[in-house]
PDB file of N, CA, C and O in Angstrom:
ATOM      1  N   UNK A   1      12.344 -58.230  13.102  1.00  0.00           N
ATOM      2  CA  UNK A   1      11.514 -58.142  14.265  1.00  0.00           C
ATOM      3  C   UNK A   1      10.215 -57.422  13.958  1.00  0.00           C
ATOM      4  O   UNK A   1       9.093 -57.746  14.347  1.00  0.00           O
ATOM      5  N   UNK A   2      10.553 -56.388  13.195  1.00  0.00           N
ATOM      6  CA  UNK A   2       8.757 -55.576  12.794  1.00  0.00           C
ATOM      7  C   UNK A   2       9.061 -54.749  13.585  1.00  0.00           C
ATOM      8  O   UNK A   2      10.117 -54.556  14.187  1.00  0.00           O
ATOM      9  N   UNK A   3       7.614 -53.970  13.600  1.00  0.00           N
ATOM     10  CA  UNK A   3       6.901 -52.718  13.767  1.00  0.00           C
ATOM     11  C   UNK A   3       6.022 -53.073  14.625  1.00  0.00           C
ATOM     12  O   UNK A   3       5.362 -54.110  14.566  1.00  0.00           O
ATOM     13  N   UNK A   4       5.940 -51.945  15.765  1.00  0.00           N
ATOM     14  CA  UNK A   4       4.843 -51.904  16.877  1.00  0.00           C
ATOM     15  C   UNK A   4       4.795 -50.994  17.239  1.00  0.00           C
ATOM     16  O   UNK A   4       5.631 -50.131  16.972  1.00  0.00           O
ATOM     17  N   UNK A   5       3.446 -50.756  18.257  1.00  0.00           N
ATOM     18  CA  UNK A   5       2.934 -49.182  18.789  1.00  0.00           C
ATOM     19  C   UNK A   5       4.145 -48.616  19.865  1.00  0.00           C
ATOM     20  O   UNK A   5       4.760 -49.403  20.585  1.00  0.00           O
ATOM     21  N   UNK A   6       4.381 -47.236  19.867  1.00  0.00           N
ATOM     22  CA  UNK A   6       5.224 -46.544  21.038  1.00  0.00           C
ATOM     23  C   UNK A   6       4.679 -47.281  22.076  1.00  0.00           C
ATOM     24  O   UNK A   6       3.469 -47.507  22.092  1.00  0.00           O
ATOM     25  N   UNK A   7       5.367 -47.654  22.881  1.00  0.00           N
ATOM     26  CA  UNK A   7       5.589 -47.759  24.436  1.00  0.00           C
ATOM     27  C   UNK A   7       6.362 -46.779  25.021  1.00  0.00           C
ATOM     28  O   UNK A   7       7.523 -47.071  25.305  1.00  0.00           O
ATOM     29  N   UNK A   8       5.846 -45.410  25.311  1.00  0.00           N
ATOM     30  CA  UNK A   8       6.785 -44.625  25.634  1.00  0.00           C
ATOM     31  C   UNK A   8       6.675 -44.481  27.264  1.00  0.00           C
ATOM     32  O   UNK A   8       5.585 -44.216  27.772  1.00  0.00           O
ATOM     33  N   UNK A   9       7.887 -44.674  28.088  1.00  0.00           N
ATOM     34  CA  UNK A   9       7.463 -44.731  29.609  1.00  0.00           C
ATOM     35  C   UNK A   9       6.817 -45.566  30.080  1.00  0.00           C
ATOM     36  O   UNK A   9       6.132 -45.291  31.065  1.00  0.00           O
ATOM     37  N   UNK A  10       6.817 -46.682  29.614  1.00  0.00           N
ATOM     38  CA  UNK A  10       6.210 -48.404  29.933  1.00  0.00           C
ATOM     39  C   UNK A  10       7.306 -48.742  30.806  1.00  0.00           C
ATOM     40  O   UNK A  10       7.103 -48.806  32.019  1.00  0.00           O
ATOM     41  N   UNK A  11       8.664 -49.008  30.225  1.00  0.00           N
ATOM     42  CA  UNK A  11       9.364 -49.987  30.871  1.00  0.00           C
ATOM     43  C   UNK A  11      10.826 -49.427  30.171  1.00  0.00           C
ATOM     44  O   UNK A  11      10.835 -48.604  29.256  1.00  0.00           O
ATOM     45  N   UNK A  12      12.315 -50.152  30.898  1.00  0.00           N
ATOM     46  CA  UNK A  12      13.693 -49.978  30.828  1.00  0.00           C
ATOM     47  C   UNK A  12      13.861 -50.473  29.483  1.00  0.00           C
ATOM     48  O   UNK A  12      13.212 -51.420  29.038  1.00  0.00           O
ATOM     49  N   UNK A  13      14.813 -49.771  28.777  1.00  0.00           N
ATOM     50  CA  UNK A  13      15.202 -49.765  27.537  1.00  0.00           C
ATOM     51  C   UNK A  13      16.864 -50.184  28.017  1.00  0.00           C
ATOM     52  O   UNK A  13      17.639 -49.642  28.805  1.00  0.00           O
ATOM     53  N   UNK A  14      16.983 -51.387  27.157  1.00  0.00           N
ATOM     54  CA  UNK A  14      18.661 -51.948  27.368  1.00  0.00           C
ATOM     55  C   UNK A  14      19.730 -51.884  26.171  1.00  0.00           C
ATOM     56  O   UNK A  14      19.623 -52.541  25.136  1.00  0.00           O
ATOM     57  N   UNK A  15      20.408 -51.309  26.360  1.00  0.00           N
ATOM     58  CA  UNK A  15      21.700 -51.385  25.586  1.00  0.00           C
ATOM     59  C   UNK A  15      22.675 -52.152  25.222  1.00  0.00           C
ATOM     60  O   UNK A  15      23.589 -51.951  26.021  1.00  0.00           O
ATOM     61  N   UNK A  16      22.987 -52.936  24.437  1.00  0.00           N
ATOM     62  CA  UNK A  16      24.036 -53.649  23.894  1.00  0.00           C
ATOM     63  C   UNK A  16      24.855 -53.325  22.705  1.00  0.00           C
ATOM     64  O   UNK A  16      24.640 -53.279  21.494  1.00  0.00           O
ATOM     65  N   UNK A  17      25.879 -53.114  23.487  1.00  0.00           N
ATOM     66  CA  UNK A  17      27.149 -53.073  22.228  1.00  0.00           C
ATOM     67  C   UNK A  17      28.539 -53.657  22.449  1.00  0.00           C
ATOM     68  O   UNK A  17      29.214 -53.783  23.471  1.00  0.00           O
ATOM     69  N   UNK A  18      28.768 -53.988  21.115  1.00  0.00           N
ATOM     70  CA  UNK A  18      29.424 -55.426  20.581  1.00  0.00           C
ATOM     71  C   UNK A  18      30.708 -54.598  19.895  1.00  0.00           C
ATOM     72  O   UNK A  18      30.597 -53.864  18.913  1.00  0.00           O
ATOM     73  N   UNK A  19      31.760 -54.829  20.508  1.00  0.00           N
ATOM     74  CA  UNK A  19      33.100 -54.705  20.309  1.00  0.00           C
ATOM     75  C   UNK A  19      33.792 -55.550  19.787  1.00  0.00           C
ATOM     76  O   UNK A  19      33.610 -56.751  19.986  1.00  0.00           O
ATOM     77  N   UNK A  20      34.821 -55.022  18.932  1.00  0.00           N
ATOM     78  CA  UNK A  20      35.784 -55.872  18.475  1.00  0.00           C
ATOM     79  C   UNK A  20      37.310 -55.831  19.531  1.00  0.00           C
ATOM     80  O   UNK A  20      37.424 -54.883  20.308  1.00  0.00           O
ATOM     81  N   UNK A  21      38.301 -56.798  19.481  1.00  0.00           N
ATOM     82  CA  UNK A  21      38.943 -56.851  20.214  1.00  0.00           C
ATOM     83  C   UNK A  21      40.118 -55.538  20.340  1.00  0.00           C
ATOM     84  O   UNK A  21      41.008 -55.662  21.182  1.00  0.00           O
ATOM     85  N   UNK A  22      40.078 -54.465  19.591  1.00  0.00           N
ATOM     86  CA  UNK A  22      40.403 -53.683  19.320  1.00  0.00           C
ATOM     87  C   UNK A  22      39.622 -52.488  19.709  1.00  0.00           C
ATOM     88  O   UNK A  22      39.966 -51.342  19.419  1.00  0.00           O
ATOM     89  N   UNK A  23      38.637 -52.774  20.328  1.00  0.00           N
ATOM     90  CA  UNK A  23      37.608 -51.914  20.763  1.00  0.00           C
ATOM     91  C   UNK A  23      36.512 -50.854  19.481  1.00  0.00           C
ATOM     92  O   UNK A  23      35.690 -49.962  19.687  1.00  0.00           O
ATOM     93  N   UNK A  24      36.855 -51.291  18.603  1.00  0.00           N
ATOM     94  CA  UNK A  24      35.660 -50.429  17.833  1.00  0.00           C
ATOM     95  C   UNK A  24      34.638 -51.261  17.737  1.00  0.00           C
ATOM     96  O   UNK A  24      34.666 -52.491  17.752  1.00  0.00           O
ATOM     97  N   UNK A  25      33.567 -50.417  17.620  1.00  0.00           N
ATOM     98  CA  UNK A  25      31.968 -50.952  17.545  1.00  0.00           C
ATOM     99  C   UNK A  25      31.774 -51.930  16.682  1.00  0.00           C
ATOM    100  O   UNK A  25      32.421 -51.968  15.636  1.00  0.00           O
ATOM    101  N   UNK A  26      31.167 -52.544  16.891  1.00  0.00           N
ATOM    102  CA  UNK A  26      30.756 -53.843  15.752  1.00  0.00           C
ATOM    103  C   UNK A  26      28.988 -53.051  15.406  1.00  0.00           C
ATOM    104  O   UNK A  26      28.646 -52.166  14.622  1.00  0.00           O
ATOM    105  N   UNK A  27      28.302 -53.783  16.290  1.00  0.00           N
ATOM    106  CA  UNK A  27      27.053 -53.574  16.214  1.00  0.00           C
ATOM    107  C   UNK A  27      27.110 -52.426  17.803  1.00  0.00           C
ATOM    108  O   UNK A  27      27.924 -52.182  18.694  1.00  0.00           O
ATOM    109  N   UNK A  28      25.524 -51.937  17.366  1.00  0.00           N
ATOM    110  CA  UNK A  28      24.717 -51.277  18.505  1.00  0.00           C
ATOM    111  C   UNK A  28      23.429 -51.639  18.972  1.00  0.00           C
ATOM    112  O   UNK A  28      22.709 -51.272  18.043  1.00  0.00           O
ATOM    113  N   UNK A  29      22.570 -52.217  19.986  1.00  0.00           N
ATOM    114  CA  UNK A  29      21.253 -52.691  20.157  1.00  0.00           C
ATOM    115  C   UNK A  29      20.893 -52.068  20.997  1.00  0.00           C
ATOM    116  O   UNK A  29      21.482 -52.253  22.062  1.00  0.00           O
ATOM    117  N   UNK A  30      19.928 -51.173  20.982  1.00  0.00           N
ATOM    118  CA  UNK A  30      18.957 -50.644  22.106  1.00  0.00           C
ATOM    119  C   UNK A  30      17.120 -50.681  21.706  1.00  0.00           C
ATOM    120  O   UNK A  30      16.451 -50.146  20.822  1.00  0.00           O
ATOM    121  N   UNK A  31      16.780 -51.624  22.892  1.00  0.00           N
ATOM    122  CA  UNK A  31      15.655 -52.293  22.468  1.00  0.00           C
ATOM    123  C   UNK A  31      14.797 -52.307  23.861  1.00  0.00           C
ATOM    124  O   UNK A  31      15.383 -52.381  24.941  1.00  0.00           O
ATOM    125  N   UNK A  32      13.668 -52.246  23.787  1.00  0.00           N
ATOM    126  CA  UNK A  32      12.705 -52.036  24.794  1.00  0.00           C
ATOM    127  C   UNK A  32      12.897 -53.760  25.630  1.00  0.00           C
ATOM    128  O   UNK A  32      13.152 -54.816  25.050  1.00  0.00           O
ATOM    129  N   UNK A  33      12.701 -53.572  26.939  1.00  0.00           N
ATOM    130  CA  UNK A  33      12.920 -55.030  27.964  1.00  0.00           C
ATOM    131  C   UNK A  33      12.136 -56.091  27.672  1.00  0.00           C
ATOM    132  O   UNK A  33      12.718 -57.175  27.702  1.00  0.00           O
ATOM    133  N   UNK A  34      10.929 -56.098  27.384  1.00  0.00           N
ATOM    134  CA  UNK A  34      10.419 -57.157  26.895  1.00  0.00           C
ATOM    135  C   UNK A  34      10.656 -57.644  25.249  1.00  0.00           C
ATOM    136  O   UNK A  34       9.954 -58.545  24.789  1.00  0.00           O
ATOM    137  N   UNK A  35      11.939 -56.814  24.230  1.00  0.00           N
ATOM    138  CA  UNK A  35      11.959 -57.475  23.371  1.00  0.00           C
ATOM    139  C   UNK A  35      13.517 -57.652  23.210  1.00  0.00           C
ATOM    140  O   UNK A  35      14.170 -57.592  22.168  1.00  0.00           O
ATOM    141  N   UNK A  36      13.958 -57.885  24.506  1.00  0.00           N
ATOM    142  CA  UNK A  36      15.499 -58.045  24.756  1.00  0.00           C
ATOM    143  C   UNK A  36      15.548 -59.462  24.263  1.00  0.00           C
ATOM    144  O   UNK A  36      16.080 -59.818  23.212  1.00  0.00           O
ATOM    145  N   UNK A  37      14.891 -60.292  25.196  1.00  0.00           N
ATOM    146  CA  UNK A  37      15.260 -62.411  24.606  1.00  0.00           C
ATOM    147  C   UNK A  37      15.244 -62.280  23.498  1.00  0.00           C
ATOM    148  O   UNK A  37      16.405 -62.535  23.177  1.00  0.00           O
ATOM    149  N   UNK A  38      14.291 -61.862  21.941  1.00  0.00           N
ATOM    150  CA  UNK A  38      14.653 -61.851  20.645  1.00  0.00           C
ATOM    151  C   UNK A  38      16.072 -61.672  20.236  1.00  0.00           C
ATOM    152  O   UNK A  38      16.875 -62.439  19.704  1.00  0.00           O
ATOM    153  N   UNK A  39      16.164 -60.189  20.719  1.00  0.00           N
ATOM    154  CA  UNK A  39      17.433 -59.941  20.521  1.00  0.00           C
ATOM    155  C   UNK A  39      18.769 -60.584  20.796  1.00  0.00           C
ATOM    156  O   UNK A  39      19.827 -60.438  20.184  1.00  0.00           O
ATOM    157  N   UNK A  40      18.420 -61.524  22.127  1.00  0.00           N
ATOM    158  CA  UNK A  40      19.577 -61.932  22.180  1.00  0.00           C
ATOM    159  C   UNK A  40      19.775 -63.067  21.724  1.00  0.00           C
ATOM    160  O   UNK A  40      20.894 -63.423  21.354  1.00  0.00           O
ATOM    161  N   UNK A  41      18.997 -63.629  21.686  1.00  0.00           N
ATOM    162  CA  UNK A  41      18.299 -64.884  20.751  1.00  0.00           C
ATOM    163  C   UNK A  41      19.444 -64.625  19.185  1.00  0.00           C
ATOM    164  O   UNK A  41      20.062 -65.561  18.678  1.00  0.00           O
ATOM    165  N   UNK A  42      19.498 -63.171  18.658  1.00  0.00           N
ATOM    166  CA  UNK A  42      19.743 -63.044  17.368  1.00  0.00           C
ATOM    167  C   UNK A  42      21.514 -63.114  17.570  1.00  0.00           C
ATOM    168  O   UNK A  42      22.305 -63.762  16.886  1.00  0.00           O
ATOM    169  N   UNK A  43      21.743 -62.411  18.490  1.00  0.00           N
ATOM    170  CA  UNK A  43      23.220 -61.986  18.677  1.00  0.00           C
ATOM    171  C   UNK A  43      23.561 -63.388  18.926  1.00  0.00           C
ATOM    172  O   UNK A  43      24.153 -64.044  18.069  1.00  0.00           O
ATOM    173  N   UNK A  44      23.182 -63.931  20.170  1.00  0.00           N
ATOM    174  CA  UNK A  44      23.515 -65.411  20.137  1.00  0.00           C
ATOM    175  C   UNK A  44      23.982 -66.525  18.904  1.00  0.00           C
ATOM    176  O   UNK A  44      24.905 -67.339  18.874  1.00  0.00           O
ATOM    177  N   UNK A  45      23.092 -66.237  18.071  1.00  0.00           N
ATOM    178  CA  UNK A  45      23.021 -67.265  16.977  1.00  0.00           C
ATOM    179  C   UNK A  45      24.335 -65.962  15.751  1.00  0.00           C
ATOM    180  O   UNK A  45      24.970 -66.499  14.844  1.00  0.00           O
ATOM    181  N   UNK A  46      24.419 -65.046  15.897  1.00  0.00           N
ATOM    182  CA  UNK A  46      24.910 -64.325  14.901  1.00  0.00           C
ATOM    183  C   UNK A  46      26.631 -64.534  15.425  1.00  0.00           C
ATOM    184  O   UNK A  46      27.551 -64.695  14.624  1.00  0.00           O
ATOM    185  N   UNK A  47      26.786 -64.492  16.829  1.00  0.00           N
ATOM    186  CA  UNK A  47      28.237 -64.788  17.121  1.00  0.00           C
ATOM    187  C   UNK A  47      28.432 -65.812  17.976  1.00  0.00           C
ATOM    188  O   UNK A  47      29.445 -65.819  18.676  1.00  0.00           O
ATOM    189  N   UNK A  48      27.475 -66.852  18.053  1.00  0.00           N
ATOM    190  CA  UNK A  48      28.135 -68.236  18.373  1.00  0.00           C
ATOM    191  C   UNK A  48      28.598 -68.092  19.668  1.00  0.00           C
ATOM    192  O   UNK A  48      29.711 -68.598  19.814  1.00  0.00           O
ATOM    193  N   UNK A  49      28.059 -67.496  20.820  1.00  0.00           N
ATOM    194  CA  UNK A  49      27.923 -66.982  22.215  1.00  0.00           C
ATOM    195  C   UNK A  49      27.725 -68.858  22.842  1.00  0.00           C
ATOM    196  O   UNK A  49      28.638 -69.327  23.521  1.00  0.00           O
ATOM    197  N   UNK A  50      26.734 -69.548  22.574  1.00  0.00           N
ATOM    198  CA  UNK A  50      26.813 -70.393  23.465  1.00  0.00           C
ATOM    199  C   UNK A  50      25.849 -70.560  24.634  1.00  0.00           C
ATOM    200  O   UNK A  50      25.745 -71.428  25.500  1.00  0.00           O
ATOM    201  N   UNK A  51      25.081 -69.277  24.332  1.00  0.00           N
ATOM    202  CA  UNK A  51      23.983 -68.726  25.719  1.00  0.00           C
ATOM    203  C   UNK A  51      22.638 -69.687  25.272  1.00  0.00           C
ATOM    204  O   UNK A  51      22.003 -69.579  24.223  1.00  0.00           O
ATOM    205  N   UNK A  52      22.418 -70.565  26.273  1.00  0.00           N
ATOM    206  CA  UNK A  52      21.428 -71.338  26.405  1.00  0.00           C
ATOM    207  C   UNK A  52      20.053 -70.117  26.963  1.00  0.00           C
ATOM    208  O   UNK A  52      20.159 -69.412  27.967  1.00  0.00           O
ATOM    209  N   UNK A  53      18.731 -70.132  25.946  1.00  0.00           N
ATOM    210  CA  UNK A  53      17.693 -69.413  26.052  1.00  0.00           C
ATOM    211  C   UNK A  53      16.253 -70.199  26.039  1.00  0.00           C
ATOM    212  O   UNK A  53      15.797 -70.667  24.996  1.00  0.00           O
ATOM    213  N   UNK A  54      15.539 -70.305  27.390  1.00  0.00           N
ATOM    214  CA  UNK A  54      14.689 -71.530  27.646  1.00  0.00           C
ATOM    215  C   UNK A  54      13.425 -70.680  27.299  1.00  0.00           C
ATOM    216  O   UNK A  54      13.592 -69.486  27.550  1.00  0.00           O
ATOM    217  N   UNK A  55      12.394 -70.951  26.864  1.00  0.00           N
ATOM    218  CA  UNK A  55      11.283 -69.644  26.620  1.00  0.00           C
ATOM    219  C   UNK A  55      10.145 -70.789  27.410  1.00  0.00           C
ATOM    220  O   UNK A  55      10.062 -71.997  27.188  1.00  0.00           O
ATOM    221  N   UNK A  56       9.391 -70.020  28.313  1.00  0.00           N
ATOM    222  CA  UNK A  56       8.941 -70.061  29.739  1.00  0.00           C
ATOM    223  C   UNK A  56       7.482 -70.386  29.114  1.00  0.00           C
ATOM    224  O   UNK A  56       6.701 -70.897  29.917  1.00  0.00           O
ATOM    225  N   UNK A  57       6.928 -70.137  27.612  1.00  0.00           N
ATOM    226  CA  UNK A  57       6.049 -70.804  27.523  1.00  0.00           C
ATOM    227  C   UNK A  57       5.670 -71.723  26.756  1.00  0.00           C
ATOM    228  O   UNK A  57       4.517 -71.939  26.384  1.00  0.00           O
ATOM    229  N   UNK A  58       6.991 -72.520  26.387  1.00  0.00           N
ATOM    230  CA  UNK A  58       7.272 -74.447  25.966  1.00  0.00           C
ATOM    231  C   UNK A  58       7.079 -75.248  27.682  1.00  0.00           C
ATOM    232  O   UNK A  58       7.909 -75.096  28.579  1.00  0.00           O
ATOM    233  N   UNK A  59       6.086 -75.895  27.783  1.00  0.00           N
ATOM    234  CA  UNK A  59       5.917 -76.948  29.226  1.00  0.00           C
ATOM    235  C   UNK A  59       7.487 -77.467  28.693  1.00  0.00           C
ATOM    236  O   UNK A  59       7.830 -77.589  27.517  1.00  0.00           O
ATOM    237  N   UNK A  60       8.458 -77.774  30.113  1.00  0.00           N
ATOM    238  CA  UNK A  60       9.444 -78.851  30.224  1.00  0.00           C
ATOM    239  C   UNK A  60       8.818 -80.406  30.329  1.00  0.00           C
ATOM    240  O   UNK A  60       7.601 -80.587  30.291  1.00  0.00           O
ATOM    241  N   UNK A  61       9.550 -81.246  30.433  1.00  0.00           N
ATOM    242  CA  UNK A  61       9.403 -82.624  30.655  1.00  0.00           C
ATOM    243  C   UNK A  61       8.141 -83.042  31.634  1.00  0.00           C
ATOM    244  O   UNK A  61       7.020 -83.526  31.481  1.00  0.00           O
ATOM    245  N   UNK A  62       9.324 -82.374  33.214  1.00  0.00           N
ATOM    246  CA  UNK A  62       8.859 -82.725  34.046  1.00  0.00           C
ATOM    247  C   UNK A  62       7.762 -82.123  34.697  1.00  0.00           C
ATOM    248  O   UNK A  62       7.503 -82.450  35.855  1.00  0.00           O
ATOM    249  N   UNK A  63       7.028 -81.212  34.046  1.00  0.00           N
ATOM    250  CA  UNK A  63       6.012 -80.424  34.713  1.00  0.00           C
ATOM    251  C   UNK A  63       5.007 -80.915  35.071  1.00  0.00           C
ATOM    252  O   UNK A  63       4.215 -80.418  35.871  1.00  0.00           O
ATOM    253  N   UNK A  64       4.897 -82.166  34.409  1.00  0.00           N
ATOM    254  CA  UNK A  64       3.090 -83.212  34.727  1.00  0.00           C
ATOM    255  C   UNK A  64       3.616 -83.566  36.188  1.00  0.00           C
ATOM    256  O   UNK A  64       2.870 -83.460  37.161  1.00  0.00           O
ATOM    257  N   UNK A  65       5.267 -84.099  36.323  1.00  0.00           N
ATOM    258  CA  UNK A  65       5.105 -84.071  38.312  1.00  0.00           C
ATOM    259  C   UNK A  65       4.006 -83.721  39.150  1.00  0.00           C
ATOM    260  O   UNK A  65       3.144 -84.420  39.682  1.00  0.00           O
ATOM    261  N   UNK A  66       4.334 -81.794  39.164  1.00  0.00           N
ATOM    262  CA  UNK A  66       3.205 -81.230  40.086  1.00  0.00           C
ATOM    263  C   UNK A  66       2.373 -81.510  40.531  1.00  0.00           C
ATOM    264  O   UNK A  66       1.737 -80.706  41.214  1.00  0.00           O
TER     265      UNK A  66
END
């Protein structure tokens, strides 16, 4: 993901952690809100979740409708 300037007191910082069925930690993610979709983007693809992620600035099909 890289390196970027503090955002300190911008915005909610989210937590994710990834258990095994036994309950010990797998992974830990705590990542500022606007760079949560990456992240889940990664976990997604790393454990085969299934979570469909649409990114809002690819036009769909049908947008010439309007």
């Amino acid at each position: 993901m890289g390196f970027s300037k503090f955002r300190l007191g911008k915005e909610e910082i989210f937590e994710t952690i990834i258990k095994d069925c036994d309950g010990r930690k797998i992974e830990e993610w705590r990542v500022m809100k606007s760079d949560y979709p990456k992240v889940l983007k990664i976990i997604n693809s790393k454990y085969g979740l299934g979570i469909i992620i649409r990114d809002k600035s690819v036009p769909r099909d049908l947008d010439w409708v309007k």
